[in-house]
DRENDO-1510 file (C-alpha; in Angstrom, 1 decimal, always signed):
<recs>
REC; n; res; u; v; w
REC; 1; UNK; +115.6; +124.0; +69.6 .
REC; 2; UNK; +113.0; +126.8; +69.7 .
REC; 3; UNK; +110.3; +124.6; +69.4 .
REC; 4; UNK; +111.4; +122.5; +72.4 .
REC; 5; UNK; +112.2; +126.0; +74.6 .
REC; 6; UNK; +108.8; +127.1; +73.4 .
REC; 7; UNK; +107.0; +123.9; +74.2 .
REC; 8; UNK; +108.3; +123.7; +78.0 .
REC; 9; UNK; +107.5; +127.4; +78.2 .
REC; 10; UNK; +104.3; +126.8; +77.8 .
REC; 11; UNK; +103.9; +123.8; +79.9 .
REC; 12; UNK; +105.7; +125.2; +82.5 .
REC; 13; UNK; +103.5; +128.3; +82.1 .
REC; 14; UNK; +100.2; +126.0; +82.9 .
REC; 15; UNK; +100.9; +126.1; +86.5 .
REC; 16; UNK; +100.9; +123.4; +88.6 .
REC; 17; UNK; +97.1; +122.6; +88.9 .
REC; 18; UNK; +97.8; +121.5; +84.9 .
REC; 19; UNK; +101.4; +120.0; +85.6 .
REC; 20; UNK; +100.6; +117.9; +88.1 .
REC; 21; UNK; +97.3; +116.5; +86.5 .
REC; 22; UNK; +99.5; +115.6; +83.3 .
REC; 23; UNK; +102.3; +114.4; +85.0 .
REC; 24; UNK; +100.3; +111.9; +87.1 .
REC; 25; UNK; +98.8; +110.0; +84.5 .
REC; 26; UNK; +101.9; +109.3; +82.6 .
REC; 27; UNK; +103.2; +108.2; +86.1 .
REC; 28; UNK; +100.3; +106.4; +87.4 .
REC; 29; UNK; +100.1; +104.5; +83.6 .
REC; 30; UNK; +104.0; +103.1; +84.1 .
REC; 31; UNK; +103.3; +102.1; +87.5 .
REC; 32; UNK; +100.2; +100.0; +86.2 .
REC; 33; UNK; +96.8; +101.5; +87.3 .
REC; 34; UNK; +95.7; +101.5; +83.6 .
REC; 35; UNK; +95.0; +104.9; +81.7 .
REC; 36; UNK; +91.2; +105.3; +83.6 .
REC; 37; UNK; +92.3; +105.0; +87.2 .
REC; 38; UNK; +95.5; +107.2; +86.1 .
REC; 39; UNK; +93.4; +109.9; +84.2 .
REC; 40; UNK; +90.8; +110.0; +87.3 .
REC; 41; UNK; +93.5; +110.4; +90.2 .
REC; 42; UNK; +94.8; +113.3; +87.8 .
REC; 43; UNK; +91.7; +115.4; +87.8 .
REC; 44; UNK; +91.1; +115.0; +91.1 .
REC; 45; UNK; +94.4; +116.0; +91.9 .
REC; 46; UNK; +94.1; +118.7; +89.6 .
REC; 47; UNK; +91.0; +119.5; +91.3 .
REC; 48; UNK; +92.3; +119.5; +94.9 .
REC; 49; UNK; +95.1; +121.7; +93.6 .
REC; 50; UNK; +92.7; +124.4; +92.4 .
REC; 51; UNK; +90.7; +124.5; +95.7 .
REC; 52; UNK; +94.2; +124.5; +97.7 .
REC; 53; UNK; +95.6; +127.9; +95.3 .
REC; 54; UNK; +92.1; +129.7; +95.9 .
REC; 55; UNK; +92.8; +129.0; +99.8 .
REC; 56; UNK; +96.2; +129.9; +99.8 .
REC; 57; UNK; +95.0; +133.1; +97.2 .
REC; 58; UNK; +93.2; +134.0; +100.1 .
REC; 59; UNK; +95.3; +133.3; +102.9 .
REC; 60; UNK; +98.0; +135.4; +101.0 .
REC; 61; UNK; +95.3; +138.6; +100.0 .
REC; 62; UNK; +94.1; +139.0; +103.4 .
REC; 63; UNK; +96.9; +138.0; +105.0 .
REC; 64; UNK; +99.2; +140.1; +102.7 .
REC; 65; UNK; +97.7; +143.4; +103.0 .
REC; 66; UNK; +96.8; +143.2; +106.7 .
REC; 67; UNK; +101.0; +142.7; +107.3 .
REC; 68; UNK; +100.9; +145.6; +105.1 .
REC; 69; UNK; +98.7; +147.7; +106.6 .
REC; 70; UNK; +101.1; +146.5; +110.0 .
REC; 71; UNK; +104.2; +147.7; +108.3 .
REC; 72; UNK; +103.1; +151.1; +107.6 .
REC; 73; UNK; +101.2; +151.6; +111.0 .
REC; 74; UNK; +103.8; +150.7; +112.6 .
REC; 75; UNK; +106.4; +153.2; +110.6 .
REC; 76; UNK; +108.6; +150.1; +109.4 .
REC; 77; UNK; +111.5; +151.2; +107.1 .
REC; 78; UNK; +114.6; +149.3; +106.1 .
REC; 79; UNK; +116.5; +149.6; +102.6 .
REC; 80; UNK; +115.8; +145.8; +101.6 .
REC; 81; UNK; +112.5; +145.2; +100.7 .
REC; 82; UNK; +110.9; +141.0; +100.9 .
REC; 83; UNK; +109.0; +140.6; +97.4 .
REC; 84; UNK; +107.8; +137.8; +98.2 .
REC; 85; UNK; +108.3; +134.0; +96.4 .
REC; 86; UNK; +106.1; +134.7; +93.7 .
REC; 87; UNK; +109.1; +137.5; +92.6 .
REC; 88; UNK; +111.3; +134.5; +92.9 .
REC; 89; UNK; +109.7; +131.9; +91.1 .
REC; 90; UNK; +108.9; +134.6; +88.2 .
REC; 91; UNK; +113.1; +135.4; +88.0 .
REC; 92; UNK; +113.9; +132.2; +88.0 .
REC; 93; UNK; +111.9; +130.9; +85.4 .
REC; 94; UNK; +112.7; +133.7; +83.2 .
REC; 95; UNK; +116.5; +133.0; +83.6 .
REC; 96; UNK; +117.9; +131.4; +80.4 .
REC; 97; UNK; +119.3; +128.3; +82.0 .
REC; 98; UNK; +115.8; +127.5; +83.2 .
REC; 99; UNK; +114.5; +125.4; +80.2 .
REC; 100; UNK; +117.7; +123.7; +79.9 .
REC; 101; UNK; +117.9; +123.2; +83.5 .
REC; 102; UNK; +114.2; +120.9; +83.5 .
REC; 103; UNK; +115.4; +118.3; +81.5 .
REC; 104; UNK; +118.6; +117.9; +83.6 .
REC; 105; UNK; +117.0; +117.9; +87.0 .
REC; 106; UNK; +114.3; +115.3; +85.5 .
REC; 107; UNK; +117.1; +112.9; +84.7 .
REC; 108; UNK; +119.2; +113.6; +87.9 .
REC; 109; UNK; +116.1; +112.4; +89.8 .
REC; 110; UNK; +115.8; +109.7; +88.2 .
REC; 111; UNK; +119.3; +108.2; +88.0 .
REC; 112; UNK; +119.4; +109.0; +91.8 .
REC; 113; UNK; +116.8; +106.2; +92.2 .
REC; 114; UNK; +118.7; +104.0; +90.0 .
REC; 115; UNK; +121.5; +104.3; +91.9 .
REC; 116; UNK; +119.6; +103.9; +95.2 .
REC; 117; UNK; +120.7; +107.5; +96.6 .
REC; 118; UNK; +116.8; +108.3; +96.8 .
REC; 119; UNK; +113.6; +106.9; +97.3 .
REC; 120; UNK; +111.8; +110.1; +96.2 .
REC; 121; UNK; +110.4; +111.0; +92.8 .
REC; 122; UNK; +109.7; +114.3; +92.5 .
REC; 123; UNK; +106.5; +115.2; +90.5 .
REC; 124; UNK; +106.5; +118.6; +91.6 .
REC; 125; UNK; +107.3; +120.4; +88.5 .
REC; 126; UNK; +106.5; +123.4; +89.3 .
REC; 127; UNK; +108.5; +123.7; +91.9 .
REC; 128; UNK; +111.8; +123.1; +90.5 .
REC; 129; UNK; +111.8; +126.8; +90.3 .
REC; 130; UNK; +113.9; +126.7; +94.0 .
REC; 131; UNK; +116.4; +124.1; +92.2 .
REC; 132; UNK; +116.4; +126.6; +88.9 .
REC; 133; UNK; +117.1; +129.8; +91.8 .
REC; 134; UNK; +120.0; +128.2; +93.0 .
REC; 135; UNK; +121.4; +127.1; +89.0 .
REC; 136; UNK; +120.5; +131.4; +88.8 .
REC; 137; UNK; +122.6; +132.4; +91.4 .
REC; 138; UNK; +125.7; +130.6; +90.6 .
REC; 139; UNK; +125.2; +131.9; +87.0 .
REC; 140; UNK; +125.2; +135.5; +88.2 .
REC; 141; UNK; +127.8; +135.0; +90.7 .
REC; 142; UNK; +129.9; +133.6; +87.7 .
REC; 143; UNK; +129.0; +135.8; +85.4 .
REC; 144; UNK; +127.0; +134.3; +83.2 .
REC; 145; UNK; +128.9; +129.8; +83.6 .
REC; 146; UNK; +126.4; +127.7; +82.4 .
REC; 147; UNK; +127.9; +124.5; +83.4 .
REC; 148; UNK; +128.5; +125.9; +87.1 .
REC; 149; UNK; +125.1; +126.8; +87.2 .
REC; 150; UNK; +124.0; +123.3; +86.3 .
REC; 151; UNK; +126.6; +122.1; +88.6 .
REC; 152; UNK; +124.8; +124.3; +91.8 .
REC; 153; UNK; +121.2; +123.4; +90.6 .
REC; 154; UNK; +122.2; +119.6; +90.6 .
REC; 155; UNK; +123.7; +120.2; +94.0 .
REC; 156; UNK; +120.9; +121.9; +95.2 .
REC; 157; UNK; +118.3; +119.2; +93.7 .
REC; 158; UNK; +120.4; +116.1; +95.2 .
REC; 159; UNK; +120.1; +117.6; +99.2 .
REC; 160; UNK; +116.4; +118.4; +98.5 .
REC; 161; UNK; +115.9; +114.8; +97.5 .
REC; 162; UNK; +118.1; +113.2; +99.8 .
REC; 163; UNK; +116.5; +115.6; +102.8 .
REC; 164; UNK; +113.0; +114.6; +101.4 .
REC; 165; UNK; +113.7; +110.8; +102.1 .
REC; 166; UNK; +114.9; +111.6; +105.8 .
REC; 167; UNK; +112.0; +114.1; +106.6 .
REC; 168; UNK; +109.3; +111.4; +105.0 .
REC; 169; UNK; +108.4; +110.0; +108.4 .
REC; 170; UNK; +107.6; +113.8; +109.7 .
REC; 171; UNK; +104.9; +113.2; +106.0 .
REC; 172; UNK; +103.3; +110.4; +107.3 .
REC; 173; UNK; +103.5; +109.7; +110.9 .
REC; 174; UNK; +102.8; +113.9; +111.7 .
REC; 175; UNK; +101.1; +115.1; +108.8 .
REC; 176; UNK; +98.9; +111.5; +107.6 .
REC; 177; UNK; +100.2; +111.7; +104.0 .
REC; 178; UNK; +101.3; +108.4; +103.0 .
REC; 179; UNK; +103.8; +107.2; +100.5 .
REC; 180; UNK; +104.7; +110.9; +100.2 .
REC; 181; UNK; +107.9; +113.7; +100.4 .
REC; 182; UNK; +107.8; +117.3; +100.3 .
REC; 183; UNK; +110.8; +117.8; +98.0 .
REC; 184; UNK; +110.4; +121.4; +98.3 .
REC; 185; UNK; +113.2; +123.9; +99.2 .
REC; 186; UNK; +110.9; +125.8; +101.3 .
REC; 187; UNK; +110.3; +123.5; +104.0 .
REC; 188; UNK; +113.4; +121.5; +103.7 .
REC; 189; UNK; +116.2; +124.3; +103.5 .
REC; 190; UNK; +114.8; +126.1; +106.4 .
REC; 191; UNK; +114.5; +122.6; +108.1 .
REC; 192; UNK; +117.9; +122.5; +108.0 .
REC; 193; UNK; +118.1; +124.6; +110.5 .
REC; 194; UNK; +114.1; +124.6; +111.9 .
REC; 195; UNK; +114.4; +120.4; +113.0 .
REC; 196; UNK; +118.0; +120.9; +115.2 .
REC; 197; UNK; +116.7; +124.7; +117.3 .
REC; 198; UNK; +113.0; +122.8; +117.3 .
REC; 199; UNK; +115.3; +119.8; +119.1 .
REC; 200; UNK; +117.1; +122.2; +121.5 .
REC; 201; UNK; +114.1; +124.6; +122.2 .
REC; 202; UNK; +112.7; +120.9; +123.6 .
REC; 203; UNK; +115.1; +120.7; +126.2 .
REC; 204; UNK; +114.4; +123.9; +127.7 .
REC; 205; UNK; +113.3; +123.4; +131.0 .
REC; 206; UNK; +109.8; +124.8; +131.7 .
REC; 207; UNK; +109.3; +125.4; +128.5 .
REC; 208; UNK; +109.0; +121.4; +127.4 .
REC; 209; UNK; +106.6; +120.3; +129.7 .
REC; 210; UNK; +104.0; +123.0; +128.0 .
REC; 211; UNK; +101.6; +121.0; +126.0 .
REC; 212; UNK; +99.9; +123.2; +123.6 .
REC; 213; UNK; +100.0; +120.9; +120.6 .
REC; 214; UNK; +96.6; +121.3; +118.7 .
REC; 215; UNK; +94.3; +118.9; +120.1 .
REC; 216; UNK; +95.4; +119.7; +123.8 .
REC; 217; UNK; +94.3; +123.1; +123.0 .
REC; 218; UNK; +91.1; +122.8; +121.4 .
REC; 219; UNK; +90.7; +120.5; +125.0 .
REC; 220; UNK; +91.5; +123.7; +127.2 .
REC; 221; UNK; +89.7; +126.1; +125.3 .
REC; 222; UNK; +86.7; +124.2; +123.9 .
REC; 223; UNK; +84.9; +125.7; +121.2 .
REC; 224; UNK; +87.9; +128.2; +121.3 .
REC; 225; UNK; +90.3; +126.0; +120.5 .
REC; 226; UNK; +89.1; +124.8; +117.5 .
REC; 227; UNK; +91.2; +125.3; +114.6 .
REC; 228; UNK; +88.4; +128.1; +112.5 .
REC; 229; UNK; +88.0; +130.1; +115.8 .
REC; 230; UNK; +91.8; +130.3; +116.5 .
REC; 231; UNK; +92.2; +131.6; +113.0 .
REC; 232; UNK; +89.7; +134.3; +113.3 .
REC; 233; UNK; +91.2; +135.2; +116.7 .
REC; 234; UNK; +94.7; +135.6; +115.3 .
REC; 235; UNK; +93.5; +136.9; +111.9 .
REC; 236; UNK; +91.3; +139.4; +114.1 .
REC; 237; UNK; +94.7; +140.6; +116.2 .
REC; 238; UNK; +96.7; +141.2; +112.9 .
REC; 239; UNK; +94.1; +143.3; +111.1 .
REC; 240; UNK; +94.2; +145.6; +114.9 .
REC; 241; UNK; +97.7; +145.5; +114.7 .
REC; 242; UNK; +97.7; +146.7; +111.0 .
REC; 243; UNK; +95.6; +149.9; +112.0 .
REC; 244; UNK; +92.0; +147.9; +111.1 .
REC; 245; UNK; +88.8; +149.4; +112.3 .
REC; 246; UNK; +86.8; +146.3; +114.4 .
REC; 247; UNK; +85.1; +145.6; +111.2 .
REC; 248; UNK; +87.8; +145.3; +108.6 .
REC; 249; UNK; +89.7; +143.7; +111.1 .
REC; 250; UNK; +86.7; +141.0; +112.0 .
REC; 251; UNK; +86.8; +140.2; +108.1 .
REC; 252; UNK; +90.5; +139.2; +108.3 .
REC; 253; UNK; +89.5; +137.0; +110.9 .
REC; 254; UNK; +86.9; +135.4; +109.2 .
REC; 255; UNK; +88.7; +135.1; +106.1 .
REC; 256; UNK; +91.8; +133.2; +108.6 .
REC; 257; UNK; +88.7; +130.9; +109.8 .
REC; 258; UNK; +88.0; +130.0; +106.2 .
REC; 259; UNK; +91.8; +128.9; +105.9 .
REC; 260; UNK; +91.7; +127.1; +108.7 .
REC; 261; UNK; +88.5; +125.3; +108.3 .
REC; 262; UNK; +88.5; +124.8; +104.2 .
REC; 263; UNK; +92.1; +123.7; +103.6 .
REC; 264; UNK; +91.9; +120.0; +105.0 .
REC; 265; UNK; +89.2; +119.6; +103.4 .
REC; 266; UNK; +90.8; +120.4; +100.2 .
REC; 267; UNK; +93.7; +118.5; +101.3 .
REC; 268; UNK; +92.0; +115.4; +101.7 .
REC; 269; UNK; +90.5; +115.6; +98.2 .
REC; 270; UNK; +93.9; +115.9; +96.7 .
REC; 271; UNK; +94.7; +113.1; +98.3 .
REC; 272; UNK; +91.9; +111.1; +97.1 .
REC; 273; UNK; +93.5; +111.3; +94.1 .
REC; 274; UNK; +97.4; +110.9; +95.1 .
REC; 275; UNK; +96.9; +107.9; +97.0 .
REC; 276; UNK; +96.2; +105.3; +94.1 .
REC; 277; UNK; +98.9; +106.6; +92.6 .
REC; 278; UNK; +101.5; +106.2; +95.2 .
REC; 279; UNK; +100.2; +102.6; +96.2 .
REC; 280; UNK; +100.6; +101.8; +92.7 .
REC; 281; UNK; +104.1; +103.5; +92.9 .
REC; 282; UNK; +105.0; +101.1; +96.0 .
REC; 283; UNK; +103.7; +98.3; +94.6 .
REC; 284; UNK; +105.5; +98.7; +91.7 .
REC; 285; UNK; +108.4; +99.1; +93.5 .
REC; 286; UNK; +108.3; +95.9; +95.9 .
REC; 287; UNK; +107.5; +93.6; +93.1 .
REC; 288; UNK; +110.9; +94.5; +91.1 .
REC; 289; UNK; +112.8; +96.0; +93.7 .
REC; 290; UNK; +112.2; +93.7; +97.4 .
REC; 291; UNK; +113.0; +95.8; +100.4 .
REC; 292; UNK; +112.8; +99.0; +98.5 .
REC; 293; UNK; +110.0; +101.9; +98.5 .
REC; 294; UNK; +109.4; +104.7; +96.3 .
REC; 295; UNK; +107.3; +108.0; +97.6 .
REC; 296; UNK; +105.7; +110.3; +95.7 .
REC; 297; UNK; +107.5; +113.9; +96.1 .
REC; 298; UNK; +104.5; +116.2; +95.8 .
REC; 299; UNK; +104.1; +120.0; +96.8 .
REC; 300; UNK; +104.9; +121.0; +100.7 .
REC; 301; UNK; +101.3; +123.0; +100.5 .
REC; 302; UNK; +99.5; +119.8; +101.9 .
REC; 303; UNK; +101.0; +120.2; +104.5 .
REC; 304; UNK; +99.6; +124.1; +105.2 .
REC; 305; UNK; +96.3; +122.9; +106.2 .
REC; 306; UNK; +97.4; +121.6; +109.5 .
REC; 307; UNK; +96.1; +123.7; +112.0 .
REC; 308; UNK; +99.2; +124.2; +114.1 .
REC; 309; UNK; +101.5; +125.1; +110.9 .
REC; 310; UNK; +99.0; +127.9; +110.1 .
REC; 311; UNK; +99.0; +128.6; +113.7 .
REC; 312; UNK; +102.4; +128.9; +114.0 .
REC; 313; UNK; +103.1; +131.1; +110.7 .
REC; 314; UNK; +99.8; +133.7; +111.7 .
REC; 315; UNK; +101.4; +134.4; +115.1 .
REC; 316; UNK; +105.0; +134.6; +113.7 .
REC; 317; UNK; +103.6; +137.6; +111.7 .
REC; 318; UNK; +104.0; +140.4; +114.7 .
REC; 319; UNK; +107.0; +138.3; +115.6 .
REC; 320; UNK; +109.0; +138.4; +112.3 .
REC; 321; UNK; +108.1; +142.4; +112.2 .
REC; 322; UNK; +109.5; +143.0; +115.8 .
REC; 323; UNK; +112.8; +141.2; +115.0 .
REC; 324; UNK; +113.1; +142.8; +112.0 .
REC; 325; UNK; +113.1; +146.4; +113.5 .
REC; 326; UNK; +115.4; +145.5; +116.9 .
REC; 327; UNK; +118.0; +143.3; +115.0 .
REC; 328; UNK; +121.5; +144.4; +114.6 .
REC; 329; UNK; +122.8; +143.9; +111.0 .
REC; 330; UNK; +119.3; +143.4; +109.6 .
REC; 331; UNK; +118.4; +145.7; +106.1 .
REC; 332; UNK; +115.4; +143.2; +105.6 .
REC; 333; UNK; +112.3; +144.5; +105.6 .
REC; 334; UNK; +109.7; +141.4; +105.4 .
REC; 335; UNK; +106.5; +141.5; +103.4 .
REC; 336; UNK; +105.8; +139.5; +100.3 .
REC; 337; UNK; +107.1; +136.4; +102.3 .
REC; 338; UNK; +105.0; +136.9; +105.6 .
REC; 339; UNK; +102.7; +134.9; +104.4 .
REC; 340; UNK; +105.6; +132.0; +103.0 .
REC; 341; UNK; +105.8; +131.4; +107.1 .
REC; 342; UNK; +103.3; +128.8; +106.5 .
REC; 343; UNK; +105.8; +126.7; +104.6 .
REC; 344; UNK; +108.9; +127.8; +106.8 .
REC; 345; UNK; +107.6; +125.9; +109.4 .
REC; 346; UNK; +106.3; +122.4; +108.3 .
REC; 347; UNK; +108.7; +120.6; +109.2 .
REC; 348; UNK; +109.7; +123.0; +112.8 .
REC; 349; UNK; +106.1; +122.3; +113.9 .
REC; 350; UNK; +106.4; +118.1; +113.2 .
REC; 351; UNK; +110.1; +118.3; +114.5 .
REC; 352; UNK; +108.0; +119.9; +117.7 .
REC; 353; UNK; +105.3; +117.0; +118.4 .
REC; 354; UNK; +103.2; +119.4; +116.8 .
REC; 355; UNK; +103.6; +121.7; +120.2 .
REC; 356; UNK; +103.1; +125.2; +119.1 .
REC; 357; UNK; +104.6; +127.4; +122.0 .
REC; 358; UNK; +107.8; +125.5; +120.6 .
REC; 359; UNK; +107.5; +125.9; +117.2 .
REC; 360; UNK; +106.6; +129.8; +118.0 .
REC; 361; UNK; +110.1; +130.5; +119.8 .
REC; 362; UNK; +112.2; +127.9; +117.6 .
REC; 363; UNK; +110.3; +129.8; +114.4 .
REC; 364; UNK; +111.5; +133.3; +115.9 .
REC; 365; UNK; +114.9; +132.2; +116.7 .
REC; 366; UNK; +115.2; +130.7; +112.7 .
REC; 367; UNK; +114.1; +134.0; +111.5 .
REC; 368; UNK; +116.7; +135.4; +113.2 .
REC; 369; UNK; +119.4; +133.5; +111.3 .
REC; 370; UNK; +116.8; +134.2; +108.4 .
REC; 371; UNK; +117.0; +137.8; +107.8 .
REC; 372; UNK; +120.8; +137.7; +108.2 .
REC; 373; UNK; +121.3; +135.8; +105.5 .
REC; 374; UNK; +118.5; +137.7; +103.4 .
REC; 375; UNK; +120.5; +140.7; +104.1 .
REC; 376; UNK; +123.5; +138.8; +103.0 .
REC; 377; UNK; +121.5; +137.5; +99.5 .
REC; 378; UNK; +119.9; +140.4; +98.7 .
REC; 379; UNK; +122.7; +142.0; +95.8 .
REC; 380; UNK; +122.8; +138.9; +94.1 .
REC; 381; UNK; +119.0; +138.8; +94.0 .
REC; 382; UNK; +118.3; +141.9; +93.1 .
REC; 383; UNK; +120.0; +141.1; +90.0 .
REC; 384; UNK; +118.1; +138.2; +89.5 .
REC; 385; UNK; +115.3; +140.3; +89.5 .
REC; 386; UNK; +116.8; +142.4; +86.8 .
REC; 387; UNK; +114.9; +140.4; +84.0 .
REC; 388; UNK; +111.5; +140.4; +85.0 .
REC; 389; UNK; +111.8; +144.3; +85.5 .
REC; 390; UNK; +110.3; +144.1; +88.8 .
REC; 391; UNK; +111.5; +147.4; +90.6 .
REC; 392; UNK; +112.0; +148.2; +94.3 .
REC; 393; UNK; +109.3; +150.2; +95.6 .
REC; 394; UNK; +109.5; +153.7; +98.0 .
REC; 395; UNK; +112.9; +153.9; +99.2 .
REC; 396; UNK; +114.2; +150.9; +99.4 .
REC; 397; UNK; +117.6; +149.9; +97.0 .
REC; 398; UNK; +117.5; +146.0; +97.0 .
REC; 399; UNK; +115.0; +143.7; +96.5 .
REC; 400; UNK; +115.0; +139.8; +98.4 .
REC; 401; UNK; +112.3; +137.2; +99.2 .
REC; 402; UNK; +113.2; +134.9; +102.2 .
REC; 403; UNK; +111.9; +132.2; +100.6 .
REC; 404; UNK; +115.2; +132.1; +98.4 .
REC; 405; UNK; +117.5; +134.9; +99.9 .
REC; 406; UNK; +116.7; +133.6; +103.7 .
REC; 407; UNK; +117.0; +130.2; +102.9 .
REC; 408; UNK; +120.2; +128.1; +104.7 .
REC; 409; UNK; +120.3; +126.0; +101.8 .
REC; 410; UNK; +120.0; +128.8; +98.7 .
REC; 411; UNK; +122.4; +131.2; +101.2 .
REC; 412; UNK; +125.0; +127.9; +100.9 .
REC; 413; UNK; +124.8; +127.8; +97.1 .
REC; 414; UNK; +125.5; +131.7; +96.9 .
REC; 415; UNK; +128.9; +131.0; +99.5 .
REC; 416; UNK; +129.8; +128.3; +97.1 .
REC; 417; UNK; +129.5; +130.4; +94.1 .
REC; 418; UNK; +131.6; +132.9; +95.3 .
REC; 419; UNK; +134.6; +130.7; +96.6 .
REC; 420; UNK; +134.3; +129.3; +93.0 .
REC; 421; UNK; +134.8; +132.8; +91.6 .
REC; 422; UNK; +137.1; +133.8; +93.5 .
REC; 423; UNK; +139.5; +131.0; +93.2 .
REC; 424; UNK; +138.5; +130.3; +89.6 .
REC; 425; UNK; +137.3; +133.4; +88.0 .
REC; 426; UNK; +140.5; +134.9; +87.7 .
</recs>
């Protein structure tokens, strides 16, 4: 048994710009491409994966310290303090359900196909960390119940799936990625409330006859409207707000250009490699299974180099830090997960006809909701966090990330773990 624990360990440990790669081949061989055209869509994917994480490294160094920089300039201090999803990911992983857990959630997935309650198959290994947070926190709630930590990891895997197949058109009609799902529980559990206030906030008179989608602005503004120079406008404004001299600040601007400009471009090179795959995937399908599809469930980060998602998330920065300090009941303090915005709102901003004055206010009002239920989580996280040693820094006494704790789905698990322990646990 420690040889198997070890072996997914260190698998697991690869990342996902290994994971993926591996994971693609063995697909794209069952579905038929032959082992070349599998092995080639893997590296390339692989690849696109490495130049997306270098993006995103940058997006979250530049972007990460300028919010901090904000925080302290602006004299911010609450007792909760946001670590961020990287905290998350590393406690759940280190949980010891989470080898047992991979297994499971492999085999759920596919039996759900199977049994026709999903379309989706979920490649994204990586990210089953958000499936293994949820098995954590009905563990801890429990006190240490295996089974019922299975039971709320299962639960949380079979929404994310079925979600996934109902939010596919937003993939490929909004975001151009065809035959694919974002089966992640960023984007999905805060679309679960993002899509209905992005509906409502549409209704609002005056406010939905504004066009500001992405193109409409780049036609008002010309050159300023183009995707790099509203990055280094907005990436310029954060580093002032954070207490930046002109220069410093003008480098976090450029550095937000770069994102802007650079990660479509890496997008489309993943995708050079996904799409064979997922045609061979549908194909597959049709010939066995007539009137059925199959989509590839890959991670939501393709979608992060739309210009109005990183749009949204850089001006929901300020935003997130006001609400924080003004909201009644709030201990939150956000950090580490300013820069997880990006993936908050994927599905607000396609819910919003890509519209971003819409997606700004319904983003606000979900954060609203999202640092309740943060301050709600944050106990049982903080004793999640017990096993990686991670500490909470200054003077704060609890330790979230909204990327789990703020989630509407994760927050759902934790209610259900407790009304199990308190009617069960004697």
């Amino acid at each position: 048994m420690d040889y198997i624990t070890d072996a997914i360990s260190y698998i697991i440990d690869l990342g996902p710009t290994v994971i993926l790669p591996i994971t693609l081949v063995f697909i794209g061989m069952i579905f038929g491409t032959g082992f070349k055209k599998a092995f080639r869509s893997g590296i390339i994917v692989g690849i696109g994966f490495v130049g997306i994480n270098l993006i995103i490294g940058l997006l979250m160094d530049e972007l990460g310290a300028a919010a901090e920089a904000m925080v302290q300039n602006f004299g911010i201090r609450l007792d909760v303090i946001d670590a961020g999803w990287p905290a998350s990911a590393a406690a759940a992983w280190a949980m010891p359900i989470s080898v047992l857990l991979i297994p499971i959630l492999l085999f759920v997935n596919l039996l759900m196909i199977v049994l026709k309650l999903t379309n989706t198959l979920n490649v994204d290994i990586w990210n089953y960390w958000h499936m293994i947070a949820a098995g954590a926190t009905g563990y801890i709630v429990t006190g240490g119940n295996i089974w019922f930590a299975v039971v709320c990891a299962v639960i949380y895997e079979v929404v994310i799936l079925v979600v996934a197949d109902k939010t596919q058109p937003y993939v490929e009609n909004f975001f151009g990625l065809e035959g694919l799902t974002f089966p992640t529980g960023s984007p999905i559990g805060f679309g679960l409330i993002g899509i209905p206030l992005a509906w409502l906030v549409g209704k609002i008179p005056g406010v939905k006859n504004i066009k500001a989608d992405s193109e409409s602005i780049q036609n008002r503004l010309g050159i300023f409207g183009e995707p790099m120079m509203i990055g280094l406008i907005l990436g310029t404004v954060i580093g002032l707000l954070g207490g930046y001299g002109i220069g410093e600040a003008f480098q976090v601007g450029i550095a937000m250009g770069a994102v802007m400009l650079l990660m479509p471009r890496m997008v489309k090179i993943l995708m050079e490699g996904l799409i064979p795959i997922s045609e061979a995937a549908r194909t597959f399908m049709k010939k066995r299974f007539p009137g059925r599809d199959l989509f590839i469930g890959v991670d939501a980060a393709l979608a992060v180099g739309h210009p109005g998602v990183l749009s949204t998330s850089l001006l929901l920065v300020p935003v997130t830090l006001l609400i924080a300090i003004i909201l009644p009941g709030n201990s939150v303090l956000p950090f580490g997960d300013l820069v997880g915005i990006t993936f908050f709102v994927v599905f607000v901003l396609a819910a919003s006809k890509g519209n971003i004055v819409q997606s700004v206010i319904t983003g606000a009002l979900m954060m609203v909701i999202t640092l309740w239920l943060a301050t709600d989580f944050a106990a049982v996280h903080t004793e999640m966090m017990a096993g990686t040693g991670f500490q909470a820094p200054g003077d704060a006494t609890q330790i979230v990330s909204l990327t789990t704790g703020g989630n509407p789905l994760n927050w759902l698990i934790l209610k259900f773990a407790e009304l199990y322990q308190m009617v069960f646990g004697g």
